[in-house]
C-alpha positions in Angstrom: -31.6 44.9 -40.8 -28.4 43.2 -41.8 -27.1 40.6 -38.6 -24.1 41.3 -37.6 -22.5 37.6 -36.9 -21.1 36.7 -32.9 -17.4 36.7 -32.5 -17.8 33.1 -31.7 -18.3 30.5 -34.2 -18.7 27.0 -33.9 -16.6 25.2 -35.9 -17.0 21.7 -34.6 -19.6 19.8 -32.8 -19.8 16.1 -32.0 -20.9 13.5 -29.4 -18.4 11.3 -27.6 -21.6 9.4 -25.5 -25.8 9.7 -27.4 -27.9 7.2 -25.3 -31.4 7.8 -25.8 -34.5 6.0 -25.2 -38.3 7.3 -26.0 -40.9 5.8 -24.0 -43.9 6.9 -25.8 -46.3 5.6 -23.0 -43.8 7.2 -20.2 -44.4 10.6 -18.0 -43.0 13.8 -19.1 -40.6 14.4 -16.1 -37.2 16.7 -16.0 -34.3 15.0 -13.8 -31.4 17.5 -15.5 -28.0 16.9 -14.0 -25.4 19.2 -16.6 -21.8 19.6 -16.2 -18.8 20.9 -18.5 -15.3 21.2 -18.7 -13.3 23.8 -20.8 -11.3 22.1 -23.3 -8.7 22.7 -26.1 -8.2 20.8 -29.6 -4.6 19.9 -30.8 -4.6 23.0 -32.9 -5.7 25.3 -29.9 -9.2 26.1 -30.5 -11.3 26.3 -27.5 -14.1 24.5 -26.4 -16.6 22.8 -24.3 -17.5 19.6 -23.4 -21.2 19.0 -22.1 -22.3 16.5 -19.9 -25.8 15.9 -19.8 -28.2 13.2 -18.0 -31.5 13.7 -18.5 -34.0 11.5 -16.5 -31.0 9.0 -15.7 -32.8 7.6 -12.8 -36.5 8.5 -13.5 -39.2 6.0 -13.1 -41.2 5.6 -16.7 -39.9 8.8 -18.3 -40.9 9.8 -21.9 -37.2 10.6 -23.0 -34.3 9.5 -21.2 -30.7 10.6 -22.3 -27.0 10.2 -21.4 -25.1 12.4 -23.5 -21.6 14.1 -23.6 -21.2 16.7 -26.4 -18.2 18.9 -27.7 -18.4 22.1 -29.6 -15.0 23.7 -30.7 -15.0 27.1 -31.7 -13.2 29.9 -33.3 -13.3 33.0 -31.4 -12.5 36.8 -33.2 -8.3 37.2 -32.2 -8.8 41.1 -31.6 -10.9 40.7 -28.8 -8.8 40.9 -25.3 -8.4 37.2 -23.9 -11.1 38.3 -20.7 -13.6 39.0 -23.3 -13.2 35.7 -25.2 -12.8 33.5 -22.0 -16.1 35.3 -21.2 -17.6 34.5 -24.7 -16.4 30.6 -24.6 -18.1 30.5 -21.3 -21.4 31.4 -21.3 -22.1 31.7 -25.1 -20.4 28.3 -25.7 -22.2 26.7 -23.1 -25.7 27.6 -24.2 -24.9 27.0 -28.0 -23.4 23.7 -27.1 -26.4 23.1 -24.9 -29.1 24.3 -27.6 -27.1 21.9 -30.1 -27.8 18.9 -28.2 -31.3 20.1 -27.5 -32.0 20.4 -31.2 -30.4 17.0 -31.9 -32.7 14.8 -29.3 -35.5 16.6 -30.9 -35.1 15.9 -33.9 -33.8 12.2 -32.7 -37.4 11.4 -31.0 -39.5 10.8 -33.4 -41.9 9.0 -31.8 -43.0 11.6 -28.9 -45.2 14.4 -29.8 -43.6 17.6 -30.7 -44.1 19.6 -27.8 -43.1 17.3 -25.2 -39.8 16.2 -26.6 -37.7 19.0 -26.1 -35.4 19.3 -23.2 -36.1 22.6 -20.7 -34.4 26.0 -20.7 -31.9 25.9 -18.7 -30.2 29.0 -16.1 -26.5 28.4 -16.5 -25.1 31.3 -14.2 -25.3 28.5 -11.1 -23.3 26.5 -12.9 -20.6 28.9 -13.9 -20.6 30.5 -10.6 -19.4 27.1 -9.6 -17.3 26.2 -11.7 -15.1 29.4 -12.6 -14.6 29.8 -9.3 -12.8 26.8 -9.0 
């Protein structure tokens, strides 16, 4: 079956903060505090900016992270602005989110596979949050 490609496309994606330290001898453990903000380039694409600490304060962890991420993106201009508010939202969020999981895997080269990549995460808390705002 052909794919039929999302209405939102990331066209950007960079860090503004990648700390990251492996501890191969350390403890798996998942301290995941996550924030965003919606955000805007200078020629008016929208986007997110990610905020994510990741066993900060842990004792010993095995990874240990202090990132801040932006994806920009282009988003289809016949969809009604609800619709691609909607799509920038939760879409953007788990792409930019998936991004930076993707990256610190590939970044750890020194932890096994299968313990070096950051958990799922359930977003709707956080958007509740934060759109209603």
């Amino acid at each position: 079956m052909k794919a039929t490609l999302s209405p939102l496309q990331v066209k950007t994606f960079y860090f503004e903060k990648l700390k990251l330290e492996e501890n191969p001898r350390g403890v798996v453990k998942h301290l995941l505090d996550i924030d965003f903000n919606f955000i805007e380039d200078d020629k008016g694409r929208p986007g997110i900016q990610l905020f994510v600490k990741y066993n900060v304060k842990a004792k010993n962890p095995l990874i240990r992270a202090d990132i801040e991420a932006v994806s920009l993106f282009e988003v289809d201009e016949s969809l009604p602005k609800e619709q691609k508010d909607k799509l920038i939202a939760v879409n953007g969020l788990v792409i930019t989110y998936g991004l930076v999981r993707g990256v610190i895997y590939q970044m750890c080269s020194v932890i096994p596979p299968s313990e070096r990549l950051l958990p799922s995460v359930n977003f709707n808390p956080l958007l509740k949050e934060k759109l209603k705002g």
